[in-house]
C-alpha positions in Angstrom: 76.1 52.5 81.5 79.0 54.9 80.7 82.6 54.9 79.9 85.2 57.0 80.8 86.2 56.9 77.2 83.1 57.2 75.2 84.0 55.7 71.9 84.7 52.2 73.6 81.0 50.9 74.3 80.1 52.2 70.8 83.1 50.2 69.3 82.0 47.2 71.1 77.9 47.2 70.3 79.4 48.1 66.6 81.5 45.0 66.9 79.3 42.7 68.1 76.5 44.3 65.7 78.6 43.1 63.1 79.1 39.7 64.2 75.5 39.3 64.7 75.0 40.2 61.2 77.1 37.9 59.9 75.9 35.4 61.0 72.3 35.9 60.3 73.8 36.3 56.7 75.6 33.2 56.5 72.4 31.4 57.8 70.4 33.4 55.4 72.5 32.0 52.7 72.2 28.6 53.2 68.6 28.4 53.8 66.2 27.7 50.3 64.4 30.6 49.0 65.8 33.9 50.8 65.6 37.0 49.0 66.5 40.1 48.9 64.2 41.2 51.6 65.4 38.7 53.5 68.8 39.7 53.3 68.2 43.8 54.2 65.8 42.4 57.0 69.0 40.8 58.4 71.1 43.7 58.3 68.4 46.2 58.9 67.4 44.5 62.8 71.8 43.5 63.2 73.1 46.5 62.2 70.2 48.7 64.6 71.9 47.3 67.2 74.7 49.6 67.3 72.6 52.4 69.1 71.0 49.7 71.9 72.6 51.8 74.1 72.0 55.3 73.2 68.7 54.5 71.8 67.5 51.8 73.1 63.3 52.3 72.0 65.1 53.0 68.5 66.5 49.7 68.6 63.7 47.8 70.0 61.7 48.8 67.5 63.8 48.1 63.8 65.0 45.0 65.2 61.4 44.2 66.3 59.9 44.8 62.8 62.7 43.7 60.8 62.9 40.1 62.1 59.5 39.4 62.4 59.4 40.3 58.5 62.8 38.0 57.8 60.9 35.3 60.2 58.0 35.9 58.6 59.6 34.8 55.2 61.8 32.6 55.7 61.7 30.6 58.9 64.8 30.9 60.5 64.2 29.4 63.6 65.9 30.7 67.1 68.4 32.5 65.2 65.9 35.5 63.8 65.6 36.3 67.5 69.1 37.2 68.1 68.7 40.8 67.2 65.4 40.9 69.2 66.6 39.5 72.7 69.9 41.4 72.9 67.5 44.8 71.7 64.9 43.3 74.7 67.5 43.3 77.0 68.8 46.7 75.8 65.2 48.0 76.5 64.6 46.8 79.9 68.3 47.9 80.8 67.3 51.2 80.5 63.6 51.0 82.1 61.4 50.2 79.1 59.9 47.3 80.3 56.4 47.5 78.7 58.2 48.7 75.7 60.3 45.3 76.1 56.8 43.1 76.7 55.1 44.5 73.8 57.5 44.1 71.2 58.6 40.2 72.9 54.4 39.3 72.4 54.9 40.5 68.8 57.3 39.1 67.6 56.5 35.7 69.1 52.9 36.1 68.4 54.0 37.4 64.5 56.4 34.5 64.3 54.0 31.7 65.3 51.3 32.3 63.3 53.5 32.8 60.5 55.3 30.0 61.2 51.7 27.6 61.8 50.4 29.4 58.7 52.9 28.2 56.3 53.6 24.8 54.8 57.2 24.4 56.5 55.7 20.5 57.4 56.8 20.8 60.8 54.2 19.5 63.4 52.1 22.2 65.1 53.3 21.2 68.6 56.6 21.3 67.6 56.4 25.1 66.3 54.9 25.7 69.8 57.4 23.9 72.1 59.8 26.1 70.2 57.8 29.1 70.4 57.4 28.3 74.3 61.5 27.8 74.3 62.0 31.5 72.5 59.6 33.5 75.3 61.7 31.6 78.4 64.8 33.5 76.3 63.2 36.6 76.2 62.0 36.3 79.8 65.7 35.8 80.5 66.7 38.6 78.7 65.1 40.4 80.4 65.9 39.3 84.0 69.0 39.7 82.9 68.9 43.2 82.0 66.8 43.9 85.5 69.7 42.4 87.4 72.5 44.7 85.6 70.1 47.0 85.9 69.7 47.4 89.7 73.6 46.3 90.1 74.6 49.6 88.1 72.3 51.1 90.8 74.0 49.8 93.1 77.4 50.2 92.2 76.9 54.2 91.6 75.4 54.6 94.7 78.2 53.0 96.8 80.5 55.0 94.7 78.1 58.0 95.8 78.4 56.8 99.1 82.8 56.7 99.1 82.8 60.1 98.0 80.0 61.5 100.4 82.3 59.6 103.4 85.4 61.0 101.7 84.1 64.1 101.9 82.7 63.8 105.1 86.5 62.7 106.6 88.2 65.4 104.8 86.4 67.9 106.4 86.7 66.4 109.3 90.2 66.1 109.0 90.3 69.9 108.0 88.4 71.1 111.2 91.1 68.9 113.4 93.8 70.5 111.9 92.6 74.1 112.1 91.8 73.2 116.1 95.1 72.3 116.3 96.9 75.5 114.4 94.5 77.5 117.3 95.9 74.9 120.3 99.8 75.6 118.9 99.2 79.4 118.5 97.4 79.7 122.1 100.4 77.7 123.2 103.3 79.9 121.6 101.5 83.1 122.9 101.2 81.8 126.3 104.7 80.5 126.9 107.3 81.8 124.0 106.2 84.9 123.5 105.9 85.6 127.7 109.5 84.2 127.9 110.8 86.6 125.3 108.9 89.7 125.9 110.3 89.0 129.3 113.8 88.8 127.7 113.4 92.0 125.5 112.7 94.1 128.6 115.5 92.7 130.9 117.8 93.2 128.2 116.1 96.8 127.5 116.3 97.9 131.1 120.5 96.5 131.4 121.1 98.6 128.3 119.2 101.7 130.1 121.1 100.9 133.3 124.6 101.0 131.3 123.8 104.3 129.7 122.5 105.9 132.5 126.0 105.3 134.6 127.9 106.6 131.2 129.4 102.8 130.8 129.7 101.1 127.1 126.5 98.8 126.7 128.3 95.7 125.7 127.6 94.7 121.9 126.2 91.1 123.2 123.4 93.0 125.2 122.3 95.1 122.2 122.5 92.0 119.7 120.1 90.4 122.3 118.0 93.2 122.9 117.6 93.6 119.0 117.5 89.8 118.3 114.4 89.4 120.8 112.6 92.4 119.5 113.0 90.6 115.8 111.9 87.1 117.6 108.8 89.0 118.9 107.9 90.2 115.8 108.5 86.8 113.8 106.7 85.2 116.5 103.4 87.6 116.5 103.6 87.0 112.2 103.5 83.3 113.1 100.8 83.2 115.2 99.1 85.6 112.9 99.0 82.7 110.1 98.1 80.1 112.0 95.0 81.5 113.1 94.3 82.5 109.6 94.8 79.3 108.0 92.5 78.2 111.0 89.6 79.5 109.1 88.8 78.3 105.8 87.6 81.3 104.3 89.9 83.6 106.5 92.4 84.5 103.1 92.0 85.4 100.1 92.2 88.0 97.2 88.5 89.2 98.5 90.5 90.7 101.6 93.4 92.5 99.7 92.3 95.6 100.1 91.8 94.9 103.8 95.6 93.6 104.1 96.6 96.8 102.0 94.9 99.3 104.6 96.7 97.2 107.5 100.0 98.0 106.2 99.1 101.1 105.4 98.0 101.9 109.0 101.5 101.1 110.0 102.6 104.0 108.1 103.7 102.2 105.0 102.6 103.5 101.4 101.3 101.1 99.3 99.1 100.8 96.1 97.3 98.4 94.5 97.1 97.8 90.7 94.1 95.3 89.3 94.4 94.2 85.6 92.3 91.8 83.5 88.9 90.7 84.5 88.8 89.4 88.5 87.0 85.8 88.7 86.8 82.9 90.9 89.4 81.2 91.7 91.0 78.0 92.6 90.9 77.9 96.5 94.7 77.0 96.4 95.4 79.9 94.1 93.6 82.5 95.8 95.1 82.1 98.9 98.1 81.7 97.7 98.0 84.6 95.7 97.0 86.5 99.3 100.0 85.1 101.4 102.6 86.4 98.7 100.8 89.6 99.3 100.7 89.5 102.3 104.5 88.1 103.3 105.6 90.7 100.5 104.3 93.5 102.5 105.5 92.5 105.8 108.9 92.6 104.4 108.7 95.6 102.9 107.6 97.3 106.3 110.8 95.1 108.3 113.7 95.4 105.8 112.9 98.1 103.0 112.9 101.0 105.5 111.0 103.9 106.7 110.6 105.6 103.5 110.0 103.1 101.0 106.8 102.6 99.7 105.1 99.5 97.7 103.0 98.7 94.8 100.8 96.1 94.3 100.3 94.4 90.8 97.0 92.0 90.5 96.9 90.4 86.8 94.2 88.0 85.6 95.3 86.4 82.4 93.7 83.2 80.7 95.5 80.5 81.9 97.7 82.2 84.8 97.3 84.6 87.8 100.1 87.3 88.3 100.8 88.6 91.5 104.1 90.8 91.5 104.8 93.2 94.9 107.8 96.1 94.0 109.6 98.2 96.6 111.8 101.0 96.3 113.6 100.5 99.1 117.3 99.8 100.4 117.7 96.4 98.9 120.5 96.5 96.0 122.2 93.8 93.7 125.2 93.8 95.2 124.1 92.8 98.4 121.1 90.6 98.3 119.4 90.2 101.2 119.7 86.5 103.0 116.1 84.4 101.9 114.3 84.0 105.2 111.4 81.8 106.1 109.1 83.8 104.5 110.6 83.5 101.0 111.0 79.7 101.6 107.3 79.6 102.4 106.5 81.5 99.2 108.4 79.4 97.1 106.9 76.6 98.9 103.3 77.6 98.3 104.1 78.5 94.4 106.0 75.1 93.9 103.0 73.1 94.8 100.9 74.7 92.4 103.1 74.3 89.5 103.8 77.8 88.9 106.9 80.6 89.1 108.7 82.7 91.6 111.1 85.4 90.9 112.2 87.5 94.3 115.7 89.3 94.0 116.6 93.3 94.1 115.4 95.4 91.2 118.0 97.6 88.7 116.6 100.3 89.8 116.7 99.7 93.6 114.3 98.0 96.2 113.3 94.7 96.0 110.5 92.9 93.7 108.7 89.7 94.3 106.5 88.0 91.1 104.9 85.0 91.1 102.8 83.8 88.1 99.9 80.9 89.3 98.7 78.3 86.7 95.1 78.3 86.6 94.1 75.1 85.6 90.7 74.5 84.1 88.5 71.9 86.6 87.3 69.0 84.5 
């Protein structure tokens, strides 16, 4: 049996170890003739007791010999076999039955001779009828202990059982979810993304149409053509995560160098800068750690401009994960950019985990986004 807190059980068996003592003392006391031996007889099988549960054999065995040597002496009656049951019990708690038998027969078989030897002028029956009453307290003891026994079974397996079934639904739960995110992206890319593209290219060919008979292309038709270009794009980034978070393993800090060569295919520069000692993980933290990257990026290649280039700071510290993504771009103090969904979602992601965003302009131009990840040690 353990505790969550492991000093409790071992202040309770000390506890009761002590009562037990104390009382076999008091008794000791009052009965004619105890001596010394007596006395560290007593305290040698009570005080044993304190380890019946991290040594139960230990136990068994001083309380064994120690009160068949005080019962031996000075005929105590029932009370010398305190120490002896609850260490019997003890014993065939933790699977020592034969250990538990062996030492019961002797100290029952020690104690009755002893007592029948001596001159104690009690009637020979009588010393057996109480003999007979110690061994049905022993054979309790121990059907006692073979009850708890095989209900601490049970009880851990059941508790084995909640977590395998807890398990079991969260999975479950997770593979719905990622069906679904595939279901709402199939969805969007069938029906939105049609009806926009569709948008985009009516609005392209009006604009061509204008120019091409020298009139003004009205400002409304060029907002729309640009705001349904931007939509597309925003759109094709959304789909692009839910697929990803469809796949349990699909993100992560093991693909960075992957998601740098993407947005370096698309003509951005970008570098990528590991420091400290790379480990595993926490599954949240990784992939959160990959998102910033990756939204970071994808705003660099929207808003920074054509020429700006990024770098890419990795840093595994004790007890945090750095992740900081500078461009040298457009962005400037005195006009911060408007936060858009991706920088919610960032802050979002870095909230729940506890940790620290910091996304604004840089002094010297461009834009820096630096998020430092707890790493919390799994107990």
């Amino acid at each position: 049996m353990r505790s969550e807190h492991g000093w409790r059980p071992l202040a309770v068996d000390a506890a009761g170890a002590a009562l037990v003592a104390v009382m076999l003392l008091g008794s000791a006391a009052l009965a004619p003739g105890t001596g010394l031996l007596d006395y560290l007889a007593v305290l040698g099988g009570s005080l044993a007791l304190v380890a019946w549960r991290q040594a139960p054999l230990v136990t068994l065995a001083i309380s064994t010999v120690c009160m068949l040597v005080y019962s031996g002496h000075a005929q105590p009656g029932p009370p010398g076999a305190f120490p002896v049951l609850i260490a019997v019990f003890g014993a065939v708690w933790a699977g020592h039955r034969v250990a538990a038998a062996v030492a019961s027969t002797l100290f029952l078989g020690g104690s009755l001779a002893a007592t029948l030897t001596a001159d104690t002028g009690r009637p020979p029956l009588e010393i057996v009828q109480s003999t007979t009453l110690l061994l049905g307290w022993f054979v309790a003891a121990g059907i006692a202990a073979t009850v708890s026994r095989h209900r601490q079974a049970y009880l851990e397996q059941v508790e084995q059982r909640a977590a395998e079934a807890e398990r079991t639904r969260e999975e479950a739960a997770r593979r719905r979810a990622g069906e679904e995110r595939l279901r709402i992206a199939r969805e969007l890319h069938d029906s939105l993304t049609h009806s926009i593209s569709i948008i985009k290219v009516q609005a392209g060919v009006a604009v061509h149409l204008a120019r091409k008979r020298g009139e003004e292309v009205p400002a409304a038709l060029l907002a729309i053509q640009e705001a349904s270009g931007d939509a597309i794009r925003e759109l094709r980034a959304t789909l692009e995560v839910l697929r990803e978070d469809a796949e349990p393993n699909g993100s992560g800090l093991g693909q960075l160098d992957d998601l740098v060569n993407r947005a370096r295919s698309t003509g951005l520069s970008a570098s990528v800068t590991v420091t400290g000692t790379p480990r595993s993980l926490p599954a949240e933290v990784d992939k959160a750690a990959y998102r910033i990257v990756q939204e970071s990026l994808t705003n660099v290649s929207r808003h920074a401009g054509p020429a700006a280039a990024a770098t890419v700071l990795v840093a595994y510290d004790h007890d945090v994960l750095v992740v900081q993504v500078d461009d040298d771009g457009k962005a400037d103090r005195d006009h911060p950019p408007v936060p858009g969904v991706g920088l919610l979602g960032m802050r979002e992601r870095v909230a729940a985990l506890r940790g620290l965003l910091r996304a604004e302009p840089r002094a010297e131009g461009g834009f820096t986004v630096r998020a430092e990840l707890p790493l919390e040690e799994s107990t």
